[in-house]
N, CA, C and O atoms as a MOPAC input file, in Angstrom:
PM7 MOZYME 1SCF
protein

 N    -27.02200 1    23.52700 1   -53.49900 1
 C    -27.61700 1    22.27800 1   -53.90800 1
 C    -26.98900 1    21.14300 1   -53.09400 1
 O    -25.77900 1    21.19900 1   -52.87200 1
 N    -27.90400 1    19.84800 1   -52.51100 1
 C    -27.96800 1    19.32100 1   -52.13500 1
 C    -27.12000 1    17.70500 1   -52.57900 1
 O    -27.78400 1    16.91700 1   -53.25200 1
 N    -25.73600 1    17.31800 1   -52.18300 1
 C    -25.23800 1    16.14000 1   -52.70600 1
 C    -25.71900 1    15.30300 1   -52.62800 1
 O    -26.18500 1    15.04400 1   -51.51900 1
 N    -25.95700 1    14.17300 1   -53.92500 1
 C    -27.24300 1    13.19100 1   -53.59900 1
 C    -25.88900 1    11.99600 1   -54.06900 1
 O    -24.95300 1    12.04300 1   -54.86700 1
 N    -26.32300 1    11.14100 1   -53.24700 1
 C    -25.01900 1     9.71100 1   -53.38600 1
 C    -26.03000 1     8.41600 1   -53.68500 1
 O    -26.95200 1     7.91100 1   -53.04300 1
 N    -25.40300 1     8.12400 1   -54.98200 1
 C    -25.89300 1     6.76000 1   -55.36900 1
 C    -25.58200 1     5.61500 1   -54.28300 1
 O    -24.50200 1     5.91800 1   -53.77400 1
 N    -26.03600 1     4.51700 1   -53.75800 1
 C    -25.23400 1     3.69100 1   -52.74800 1
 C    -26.05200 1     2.15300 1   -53.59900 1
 O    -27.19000 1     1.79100 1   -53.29900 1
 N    -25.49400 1     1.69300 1   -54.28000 1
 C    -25.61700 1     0.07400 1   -54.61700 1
 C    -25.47900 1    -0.94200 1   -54.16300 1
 O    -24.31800 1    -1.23000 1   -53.87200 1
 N    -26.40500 1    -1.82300 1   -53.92100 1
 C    -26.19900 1    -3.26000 1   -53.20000 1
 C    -26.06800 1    -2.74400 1   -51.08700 1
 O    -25.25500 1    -3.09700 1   -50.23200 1
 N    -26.96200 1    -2.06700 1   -51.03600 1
 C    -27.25700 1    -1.87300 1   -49.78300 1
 C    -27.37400 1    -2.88300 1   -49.03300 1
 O    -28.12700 1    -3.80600 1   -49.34000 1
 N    -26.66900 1    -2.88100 1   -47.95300 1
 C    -26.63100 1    -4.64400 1   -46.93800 1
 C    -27.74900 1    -3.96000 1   -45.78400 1
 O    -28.38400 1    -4.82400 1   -45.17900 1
 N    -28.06000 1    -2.55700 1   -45.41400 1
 C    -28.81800 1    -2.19600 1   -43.97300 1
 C    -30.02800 1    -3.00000 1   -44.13600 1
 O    -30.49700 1    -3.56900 1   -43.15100 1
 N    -30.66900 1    -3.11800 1   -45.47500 1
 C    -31.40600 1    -3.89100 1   -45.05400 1
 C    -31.90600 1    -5.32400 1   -45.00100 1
 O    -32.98100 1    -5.81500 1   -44.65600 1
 N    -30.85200 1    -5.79500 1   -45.42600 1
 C    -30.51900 1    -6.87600 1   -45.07600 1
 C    -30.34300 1    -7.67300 1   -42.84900 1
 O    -30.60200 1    -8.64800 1   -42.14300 1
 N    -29.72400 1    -6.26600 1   -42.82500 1
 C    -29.50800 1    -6.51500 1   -41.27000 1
 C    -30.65700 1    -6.12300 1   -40.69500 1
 O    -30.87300 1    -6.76300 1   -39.66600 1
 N    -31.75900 1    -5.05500 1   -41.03600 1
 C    -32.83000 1    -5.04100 1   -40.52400 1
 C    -33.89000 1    -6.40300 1   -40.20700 1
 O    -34.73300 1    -6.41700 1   -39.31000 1
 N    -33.69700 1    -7.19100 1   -40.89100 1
 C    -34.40900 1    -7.91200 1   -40.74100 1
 C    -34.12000 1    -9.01600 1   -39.57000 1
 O    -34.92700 1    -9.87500 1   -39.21500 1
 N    -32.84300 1    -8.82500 1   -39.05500 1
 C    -32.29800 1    -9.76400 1   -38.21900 1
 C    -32.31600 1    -9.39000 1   -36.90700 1
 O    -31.57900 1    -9.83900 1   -36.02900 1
 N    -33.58200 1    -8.16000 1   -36.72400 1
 C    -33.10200 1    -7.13100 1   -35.13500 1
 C    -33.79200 1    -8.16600 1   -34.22400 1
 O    -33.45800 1    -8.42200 1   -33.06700 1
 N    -34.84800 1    -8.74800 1   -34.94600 1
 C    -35.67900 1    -9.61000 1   -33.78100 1
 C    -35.48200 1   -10.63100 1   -34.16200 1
 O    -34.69800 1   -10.81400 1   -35.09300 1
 N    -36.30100 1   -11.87300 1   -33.40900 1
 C    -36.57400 1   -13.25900 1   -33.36100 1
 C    -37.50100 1   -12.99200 1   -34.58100 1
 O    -38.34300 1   -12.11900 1   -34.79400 1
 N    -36.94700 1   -14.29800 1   -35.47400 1
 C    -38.06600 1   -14.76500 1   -36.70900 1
 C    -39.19300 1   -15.73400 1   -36.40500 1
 O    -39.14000 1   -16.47700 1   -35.42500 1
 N    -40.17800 1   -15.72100 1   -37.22500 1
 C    -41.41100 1   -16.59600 1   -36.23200 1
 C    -41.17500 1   -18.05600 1   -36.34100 1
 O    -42.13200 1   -18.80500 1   -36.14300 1
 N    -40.39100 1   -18.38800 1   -36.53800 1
 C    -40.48300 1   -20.03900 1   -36.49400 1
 C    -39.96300 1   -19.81100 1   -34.36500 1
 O    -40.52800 1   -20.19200 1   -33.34000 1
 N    -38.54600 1   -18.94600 1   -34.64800 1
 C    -38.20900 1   -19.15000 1   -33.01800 1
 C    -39.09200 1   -18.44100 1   -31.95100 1
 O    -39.40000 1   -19.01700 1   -30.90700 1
 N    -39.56900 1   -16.92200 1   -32.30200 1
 C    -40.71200 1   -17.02000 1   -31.40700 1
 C    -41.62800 1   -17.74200 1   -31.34400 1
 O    -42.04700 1   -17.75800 1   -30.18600 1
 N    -42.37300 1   -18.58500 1   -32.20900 1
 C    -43.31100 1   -19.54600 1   -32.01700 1
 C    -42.35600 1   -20.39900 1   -30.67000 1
 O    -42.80500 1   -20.46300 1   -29.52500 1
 N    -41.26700 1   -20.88500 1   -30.99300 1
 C    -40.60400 1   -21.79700 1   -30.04600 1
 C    -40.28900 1   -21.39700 1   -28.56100 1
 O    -40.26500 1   -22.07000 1   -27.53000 1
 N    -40.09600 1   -20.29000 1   -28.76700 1
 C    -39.78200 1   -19.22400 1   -27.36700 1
 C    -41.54100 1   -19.43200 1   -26.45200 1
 O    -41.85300 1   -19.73700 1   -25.30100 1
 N    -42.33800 1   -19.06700 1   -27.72500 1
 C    -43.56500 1   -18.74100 1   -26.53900 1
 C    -44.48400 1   -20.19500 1   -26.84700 1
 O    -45.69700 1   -20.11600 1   -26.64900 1
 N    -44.06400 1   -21.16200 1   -27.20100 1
 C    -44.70000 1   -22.57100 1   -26.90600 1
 C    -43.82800 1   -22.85600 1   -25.51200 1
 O    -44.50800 1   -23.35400 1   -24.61400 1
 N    -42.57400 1   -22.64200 1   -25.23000 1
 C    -41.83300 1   -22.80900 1   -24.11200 1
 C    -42.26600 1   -21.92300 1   -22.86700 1
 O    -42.12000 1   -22.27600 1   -21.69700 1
 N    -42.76600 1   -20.83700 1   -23.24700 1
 C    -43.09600 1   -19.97600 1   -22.16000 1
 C    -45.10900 1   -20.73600 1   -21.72900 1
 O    -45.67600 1   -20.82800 1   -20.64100 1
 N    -45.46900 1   -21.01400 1   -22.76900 1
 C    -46.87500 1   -21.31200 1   -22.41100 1
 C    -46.76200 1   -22.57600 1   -21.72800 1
 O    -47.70900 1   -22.86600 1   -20.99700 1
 N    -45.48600 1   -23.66000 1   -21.83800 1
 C    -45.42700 1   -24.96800 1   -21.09800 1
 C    -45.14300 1   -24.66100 1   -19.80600 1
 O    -45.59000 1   -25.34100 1   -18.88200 1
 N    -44.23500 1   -23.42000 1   -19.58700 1
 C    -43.70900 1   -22.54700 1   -18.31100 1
 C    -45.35500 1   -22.08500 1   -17.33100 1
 O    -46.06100 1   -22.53200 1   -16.42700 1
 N    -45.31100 1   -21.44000 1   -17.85000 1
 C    -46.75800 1   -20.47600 1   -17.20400 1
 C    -47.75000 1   -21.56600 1   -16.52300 1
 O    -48.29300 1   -21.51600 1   -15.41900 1
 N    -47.84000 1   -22.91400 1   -17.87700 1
 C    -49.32100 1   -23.96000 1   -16.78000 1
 C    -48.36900 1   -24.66100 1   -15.86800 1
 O    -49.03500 1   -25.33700 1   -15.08400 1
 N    -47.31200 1   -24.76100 1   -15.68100 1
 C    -46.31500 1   -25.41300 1   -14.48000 1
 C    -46.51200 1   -24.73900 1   -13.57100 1
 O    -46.57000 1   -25.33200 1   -12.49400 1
 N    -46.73900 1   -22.95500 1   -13.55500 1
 C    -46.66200 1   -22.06400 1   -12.81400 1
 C    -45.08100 1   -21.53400 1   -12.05500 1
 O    -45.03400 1   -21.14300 1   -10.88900 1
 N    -44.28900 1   -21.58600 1   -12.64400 1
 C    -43.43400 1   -21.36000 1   -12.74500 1
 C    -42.56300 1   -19.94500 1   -13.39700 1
 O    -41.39500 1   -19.65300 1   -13.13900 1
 N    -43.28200 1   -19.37600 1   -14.08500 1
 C    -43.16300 1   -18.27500 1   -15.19300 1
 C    -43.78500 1   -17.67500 1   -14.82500 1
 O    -44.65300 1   -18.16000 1   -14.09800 1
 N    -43.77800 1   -16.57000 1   -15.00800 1
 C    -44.99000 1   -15.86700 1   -14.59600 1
 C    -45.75900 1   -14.45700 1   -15.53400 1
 O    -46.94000 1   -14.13300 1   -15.65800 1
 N    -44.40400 1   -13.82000 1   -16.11400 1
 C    -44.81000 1   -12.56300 1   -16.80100 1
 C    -43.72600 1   -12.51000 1   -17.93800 1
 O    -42.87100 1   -13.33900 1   -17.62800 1
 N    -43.45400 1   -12.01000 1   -18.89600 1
 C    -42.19300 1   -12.06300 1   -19.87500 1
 C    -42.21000 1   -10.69400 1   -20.38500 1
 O    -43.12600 1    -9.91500 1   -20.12200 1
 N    -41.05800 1   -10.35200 1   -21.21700 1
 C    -40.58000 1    -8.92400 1   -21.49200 1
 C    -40.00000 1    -9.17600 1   -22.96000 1
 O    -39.89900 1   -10.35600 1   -23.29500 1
 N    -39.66800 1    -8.33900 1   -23.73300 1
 C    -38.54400 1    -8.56800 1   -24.59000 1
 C    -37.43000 1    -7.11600 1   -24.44100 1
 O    -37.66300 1    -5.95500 1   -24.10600 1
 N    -36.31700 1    -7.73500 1   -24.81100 1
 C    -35.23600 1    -5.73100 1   -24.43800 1
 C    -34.73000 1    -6.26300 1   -25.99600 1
 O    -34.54900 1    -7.42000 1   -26.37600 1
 N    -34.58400 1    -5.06000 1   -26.69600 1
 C    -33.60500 1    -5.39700 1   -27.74200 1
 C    -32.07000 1    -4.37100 1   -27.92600 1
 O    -32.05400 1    -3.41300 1   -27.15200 1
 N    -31.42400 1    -4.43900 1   -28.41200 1
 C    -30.14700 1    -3.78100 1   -28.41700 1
 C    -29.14100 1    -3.85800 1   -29.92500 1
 O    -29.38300 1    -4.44300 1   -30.98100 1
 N    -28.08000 1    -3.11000 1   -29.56700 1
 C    -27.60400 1    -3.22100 1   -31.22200 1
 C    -26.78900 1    -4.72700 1   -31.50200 1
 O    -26.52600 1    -5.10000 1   -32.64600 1
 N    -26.42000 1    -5.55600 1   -30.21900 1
 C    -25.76000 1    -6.63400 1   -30.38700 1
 C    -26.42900 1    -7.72900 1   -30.05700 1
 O    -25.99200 1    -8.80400 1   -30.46800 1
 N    -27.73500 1    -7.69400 1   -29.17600 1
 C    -28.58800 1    -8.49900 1   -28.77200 1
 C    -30.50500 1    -8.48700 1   -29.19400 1
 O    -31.27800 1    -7.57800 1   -29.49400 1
 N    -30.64500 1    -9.77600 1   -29.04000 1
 C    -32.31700 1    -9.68000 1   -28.93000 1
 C    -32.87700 1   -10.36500 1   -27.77100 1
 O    -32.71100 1   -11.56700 1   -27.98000 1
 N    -33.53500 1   -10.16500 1   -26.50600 1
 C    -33.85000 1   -11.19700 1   -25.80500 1
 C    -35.32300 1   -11.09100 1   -25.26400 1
 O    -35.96100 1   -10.05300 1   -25.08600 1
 N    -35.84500 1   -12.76300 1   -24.97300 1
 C    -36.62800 1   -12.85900 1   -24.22000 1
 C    -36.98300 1   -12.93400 1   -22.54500 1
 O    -37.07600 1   -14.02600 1   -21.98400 1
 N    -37.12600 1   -11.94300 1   -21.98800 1
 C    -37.12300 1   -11.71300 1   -20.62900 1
 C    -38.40000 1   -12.67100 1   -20.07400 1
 O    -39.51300 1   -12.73700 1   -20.59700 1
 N    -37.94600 1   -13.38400 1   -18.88800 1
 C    -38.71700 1   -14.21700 1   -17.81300 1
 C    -38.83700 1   -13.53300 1   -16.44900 1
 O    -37.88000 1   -13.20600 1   -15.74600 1
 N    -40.40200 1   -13.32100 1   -16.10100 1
 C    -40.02100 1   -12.67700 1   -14.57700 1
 C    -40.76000 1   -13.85000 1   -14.04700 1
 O    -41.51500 1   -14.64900 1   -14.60100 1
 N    -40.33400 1   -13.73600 1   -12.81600 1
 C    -40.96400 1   -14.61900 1   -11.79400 1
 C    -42.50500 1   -13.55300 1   -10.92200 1
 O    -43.53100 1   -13.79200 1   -10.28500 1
 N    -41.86700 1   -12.55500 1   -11.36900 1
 C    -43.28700 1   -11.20700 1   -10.32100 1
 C    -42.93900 1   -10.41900 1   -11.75700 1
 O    -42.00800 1   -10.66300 1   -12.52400 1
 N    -44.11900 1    -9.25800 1   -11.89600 1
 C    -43.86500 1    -8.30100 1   -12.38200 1
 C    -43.18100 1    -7.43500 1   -12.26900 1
 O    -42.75100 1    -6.81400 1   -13.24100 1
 N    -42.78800 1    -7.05400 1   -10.60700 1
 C    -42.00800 1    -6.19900 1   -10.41300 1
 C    -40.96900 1    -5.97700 1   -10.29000 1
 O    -40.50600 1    -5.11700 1    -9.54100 1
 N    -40.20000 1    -6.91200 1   -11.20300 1
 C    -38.92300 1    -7.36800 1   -10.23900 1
 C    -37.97400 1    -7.72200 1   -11.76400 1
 O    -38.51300 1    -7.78700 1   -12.86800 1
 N    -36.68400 1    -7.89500 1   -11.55700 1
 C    -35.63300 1    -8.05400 1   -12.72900 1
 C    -35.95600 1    -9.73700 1   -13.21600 1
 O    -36.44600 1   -10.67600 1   -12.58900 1
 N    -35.45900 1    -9.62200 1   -14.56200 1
 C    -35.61100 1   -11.07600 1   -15.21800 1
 C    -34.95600 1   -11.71000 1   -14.26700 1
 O    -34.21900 1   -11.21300 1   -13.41500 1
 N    -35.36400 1   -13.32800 1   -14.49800 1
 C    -34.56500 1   -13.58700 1   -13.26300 1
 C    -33.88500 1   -15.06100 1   -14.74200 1
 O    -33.14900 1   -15.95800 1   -14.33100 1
 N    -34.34400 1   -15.01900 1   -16.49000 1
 C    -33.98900 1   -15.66700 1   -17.30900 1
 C    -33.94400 1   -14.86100 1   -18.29400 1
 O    -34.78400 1   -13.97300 1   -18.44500 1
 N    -33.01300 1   -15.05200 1   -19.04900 1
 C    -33.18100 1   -14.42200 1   -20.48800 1
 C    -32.58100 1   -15.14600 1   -21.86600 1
 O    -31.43800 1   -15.59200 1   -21.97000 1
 N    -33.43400 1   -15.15900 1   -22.72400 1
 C    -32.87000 1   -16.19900 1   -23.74200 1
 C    -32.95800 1   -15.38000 1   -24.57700 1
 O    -34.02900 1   -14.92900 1   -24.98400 1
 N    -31.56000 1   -14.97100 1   -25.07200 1
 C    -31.11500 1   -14.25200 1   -26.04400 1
 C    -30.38200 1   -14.64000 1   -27.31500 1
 O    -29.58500 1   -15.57800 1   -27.29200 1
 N    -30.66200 1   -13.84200 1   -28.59900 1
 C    -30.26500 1   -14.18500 1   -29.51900 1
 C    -29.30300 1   -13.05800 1   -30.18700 1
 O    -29.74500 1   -12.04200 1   -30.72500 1
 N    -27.89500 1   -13.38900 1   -30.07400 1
 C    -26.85700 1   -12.33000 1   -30.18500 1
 C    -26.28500 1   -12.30700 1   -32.34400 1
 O    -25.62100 1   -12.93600 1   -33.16900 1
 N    -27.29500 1   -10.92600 1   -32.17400 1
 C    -26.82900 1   -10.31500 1   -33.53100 1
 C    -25.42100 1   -10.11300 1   -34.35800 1
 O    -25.16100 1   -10.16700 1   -35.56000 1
 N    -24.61500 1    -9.85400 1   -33.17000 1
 C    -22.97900 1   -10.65500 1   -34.09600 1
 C    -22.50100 1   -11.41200 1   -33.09100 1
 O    -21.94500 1   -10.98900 1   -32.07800 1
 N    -22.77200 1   -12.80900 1   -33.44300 1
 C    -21.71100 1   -14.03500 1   -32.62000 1
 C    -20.25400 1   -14.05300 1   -33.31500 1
 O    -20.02300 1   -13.88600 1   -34.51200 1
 N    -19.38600 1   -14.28200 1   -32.34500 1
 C    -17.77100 1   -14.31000 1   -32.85700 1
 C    -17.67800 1   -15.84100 1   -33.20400 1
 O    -16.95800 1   -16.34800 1   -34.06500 1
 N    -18.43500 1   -16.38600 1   -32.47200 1
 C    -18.33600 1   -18.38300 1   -33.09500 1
 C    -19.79700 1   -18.35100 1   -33.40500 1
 O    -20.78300 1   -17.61700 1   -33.33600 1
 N    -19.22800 1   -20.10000 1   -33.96000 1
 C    -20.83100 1   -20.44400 1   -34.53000 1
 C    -21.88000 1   -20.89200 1   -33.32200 1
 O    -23.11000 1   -20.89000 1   -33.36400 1
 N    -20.91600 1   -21.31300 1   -32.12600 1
 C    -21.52500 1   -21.64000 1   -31.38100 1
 C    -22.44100 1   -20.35300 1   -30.26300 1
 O    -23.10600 1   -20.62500 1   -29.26300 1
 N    -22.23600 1   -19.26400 1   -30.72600 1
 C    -22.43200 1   -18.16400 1   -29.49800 1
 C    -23.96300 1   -17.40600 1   -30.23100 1
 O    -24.34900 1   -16.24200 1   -30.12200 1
 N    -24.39600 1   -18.19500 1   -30.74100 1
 C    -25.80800 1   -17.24600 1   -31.71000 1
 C    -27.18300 1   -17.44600 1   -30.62800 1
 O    -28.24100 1   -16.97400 1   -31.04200 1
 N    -27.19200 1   -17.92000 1   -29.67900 1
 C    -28.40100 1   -17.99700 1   -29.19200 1
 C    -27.72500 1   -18.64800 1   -27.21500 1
 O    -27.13600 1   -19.68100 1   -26.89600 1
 N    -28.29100 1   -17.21600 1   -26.19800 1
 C    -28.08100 1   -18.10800 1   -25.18800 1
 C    -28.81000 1   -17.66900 1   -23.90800 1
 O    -29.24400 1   -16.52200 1   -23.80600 1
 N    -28.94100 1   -18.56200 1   -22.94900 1
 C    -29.93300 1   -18.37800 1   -21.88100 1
 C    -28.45300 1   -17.74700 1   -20.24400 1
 O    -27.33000 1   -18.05200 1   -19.84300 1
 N    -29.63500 1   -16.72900 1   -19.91700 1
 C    -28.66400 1   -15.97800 1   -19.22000 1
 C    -29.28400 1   -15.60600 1   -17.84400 1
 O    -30.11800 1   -14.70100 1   -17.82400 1
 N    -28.95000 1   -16.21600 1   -16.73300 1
 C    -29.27900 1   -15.91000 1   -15.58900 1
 C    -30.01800 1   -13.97500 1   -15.84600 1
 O    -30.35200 1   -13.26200 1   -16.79200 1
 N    -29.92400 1   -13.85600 1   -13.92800 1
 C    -30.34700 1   -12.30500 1   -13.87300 1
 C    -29.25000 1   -11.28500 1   -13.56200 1
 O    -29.34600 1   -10.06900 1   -13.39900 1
 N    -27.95300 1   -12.26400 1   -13.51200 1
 C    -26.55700 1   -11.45000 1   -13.50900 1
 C    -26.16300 1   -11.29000 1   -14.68600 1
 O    -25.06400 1   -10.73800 1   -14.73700 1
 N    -26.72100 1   -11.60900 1   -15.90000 1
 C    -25.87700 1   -11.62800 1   -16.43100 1
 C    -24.95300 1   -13.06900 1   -17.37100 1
 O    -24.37700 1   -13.27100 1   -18.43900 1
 N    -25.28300 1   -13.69200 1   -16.24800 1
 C    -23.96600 1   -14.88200 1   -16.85400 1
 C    -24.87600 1   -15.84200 1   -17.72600 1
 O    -26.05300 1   -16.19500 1   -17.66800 1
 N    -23.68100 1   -16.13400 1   -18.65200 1
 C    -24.34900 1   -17.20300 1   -19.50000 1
 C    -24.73200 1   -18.53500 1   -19.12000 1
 O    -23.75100 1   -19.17800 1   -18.74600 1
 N    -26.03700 1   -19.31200 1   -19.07500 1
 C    -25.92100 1   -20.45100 1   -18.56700 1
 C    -25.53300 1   -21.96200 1   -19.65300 1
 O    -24.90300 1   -22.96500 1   -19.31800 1
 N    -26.14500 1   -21.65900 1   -20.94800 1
 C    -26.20100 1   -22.08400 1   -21.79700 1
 C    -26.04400 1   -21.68200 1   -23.18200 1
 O    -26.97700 1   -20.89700 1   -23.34700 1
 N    -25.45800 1   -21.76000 1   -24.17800 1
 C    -25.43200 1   -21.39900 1   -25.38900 1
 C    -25.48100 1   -22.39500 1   -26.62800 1
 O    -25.17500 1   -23.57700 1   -26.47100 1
 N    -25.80200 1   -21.98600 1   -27.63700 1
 C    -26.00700 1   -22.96800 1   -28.92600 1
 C    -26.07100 1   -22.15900 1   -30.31100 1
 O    -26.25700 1   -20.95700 1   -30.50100 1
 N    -25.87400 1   -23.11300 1   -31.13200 1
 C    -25.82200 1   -22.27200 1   -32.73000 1
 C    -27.23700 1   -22.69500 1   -33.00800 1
 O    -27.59400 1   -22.28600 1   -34.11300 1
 N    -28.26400 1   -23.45600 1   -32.30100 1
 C    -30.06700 1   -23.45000 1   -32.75400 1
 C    -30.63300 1   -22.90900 1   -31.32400 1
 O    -30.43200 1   -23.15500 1   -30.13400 1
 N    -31.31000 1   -22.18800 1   -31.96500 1
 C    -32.24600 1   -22.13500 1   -30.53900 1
 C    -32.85900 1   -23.42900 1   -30.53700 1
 O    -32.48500 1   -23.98300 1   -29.50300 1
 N    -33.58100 1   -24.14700 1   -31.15800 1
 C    -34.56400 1   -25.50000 1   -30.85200 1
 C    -33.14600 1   -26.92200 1   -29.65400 1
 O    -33.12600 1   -27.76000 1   -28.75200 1
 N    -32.56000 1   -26.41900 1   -30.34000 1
 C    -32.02500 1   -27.33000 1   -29.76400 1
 C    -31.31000 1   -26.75800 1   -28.22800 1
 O    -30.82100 1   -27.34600 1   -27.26300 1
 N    -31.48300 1   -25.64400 1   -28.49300 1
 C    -30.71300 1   -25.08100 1   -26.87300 1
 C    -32.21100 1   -25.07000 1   -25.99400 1
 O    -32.19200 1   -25.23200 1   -24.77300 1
 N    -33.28600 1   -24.89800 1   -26.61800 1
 C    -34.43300 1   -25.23300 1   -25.58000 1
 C    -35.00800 1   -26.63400 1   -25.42100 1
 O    -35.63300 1   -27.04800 1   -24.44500 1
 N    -34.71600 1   -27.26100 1   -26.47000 1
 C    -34.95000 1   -28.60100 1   -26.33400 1
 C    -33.52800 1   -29.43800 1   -24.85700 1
 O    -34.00100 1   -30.40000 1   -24.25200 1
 N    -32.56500 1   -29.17600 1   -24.58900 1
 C    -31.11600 1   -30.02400 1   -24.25300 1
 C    -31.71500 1   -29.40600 1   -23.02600 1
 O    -31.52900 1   -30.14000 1   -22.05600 1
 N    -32.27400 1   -28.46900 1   -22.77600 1
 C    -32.40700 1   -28.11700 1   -21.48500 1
 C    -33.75200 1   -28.22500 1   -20.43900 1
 O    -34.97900 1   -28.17200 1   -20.51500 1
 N    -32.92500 1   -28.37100 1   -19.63800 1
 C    -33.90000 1   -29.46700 1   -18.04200 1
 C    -34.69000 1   -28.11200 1   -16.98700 1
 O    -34.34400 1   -27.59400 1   -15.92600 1
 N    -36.05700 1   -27.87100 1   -18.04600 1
 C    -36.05900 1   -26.51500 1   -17.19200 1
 C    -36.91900 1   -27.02900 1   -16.37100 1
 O    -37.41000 1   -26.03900 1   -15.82800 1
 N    -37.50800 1   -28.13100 1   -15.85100 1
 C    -37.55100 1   -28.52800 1   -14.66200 1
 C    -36.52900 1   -28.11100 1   -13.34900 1
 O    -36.83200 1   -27.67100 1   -12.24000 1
 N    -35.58900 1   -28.33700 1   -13.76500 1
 C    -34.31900 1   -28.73400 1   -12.82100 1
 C    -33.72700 1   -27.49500 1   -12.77000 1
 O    -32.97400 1   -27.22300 1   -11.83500 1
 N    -34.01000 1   -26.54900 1   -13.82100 1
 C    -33.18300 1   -24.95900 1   -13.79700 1
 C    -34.02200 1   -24.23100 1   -12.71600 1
 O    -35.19800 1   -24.12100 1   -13.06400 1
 N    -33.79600 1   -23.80300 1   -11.73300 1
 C    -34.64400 1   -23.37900 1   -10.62000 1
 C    -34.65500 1   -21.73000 1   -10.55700 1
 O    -33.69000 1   -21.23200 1   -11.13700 1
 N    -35.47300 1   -20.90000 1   -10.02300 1
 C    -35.21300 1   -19.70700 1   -10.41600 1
 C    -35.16300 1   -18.61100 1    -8.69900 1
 O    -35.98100 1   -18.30700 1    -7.83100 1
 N    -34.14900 1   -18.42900 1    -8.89000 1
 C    -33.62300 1   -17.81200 1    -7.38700 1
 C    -34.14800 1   -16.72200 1    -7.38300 1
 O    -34.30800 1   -16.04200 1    -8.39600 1
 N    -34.53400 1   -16.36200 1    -6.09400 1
 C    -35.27500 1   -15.18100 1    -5.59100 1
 C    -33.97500 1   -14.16300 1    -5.51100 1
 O    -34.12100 1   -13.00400 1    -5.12400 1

């Protein structure tokens, strides 16, 4: 016979709900990507998700590596590290504890996107 375990006050799903972007910020993500695209500037987008991250991928071609990614990190160690935009190396360019306000502070005019 089969051990059956009571488990009370379950938190998994609690964390399930936090794997992706909630729709207030994708609404914000893809009003930003649709201001992107009529600039012509943007061109195609992706999403990757992971056990510590969620992000929105920017390509400039289809065929080719993000060359932006605005990610929203599932355990931040500060308050400030919950949401951030990340070159195609890798590196962080920007970070914030709102996304609205980390896409709002930023000059994506002026953020240029290297071949």
């Amino acid at each position: 016979m089969k051990k059956i375990k009571l488990i009370i006050n379950n938190d998994l799903k609690k964390n399930d709900k936090e794997k992706f972007f909630i729709k207030k910020e994708l609404q914000c993500i893809l009003n930003l990507y649709a201001k992107m695209v009529s600039n012509g500037s943007w061109k195609d987008y992706s999403f990757s998700t992971g056990v510590k991250e969620v992000s929105f991928d920017v390509y400039q071609r289809a065929s080719e590596k993000p060359v932006l990614r605005i990610t929203k990190n599932l355990r931040p160690n500060y308050f400030n590290e919950k949401y951030f935009i990340k070159d195609k190396d890798g590196k962080v360019i920007k970070k914030s504890e709102s996304l609205n306000l980390l896409i709002n502070r930023t000059s994506w005019n002026k953020l240029r996107l290297i071949k």
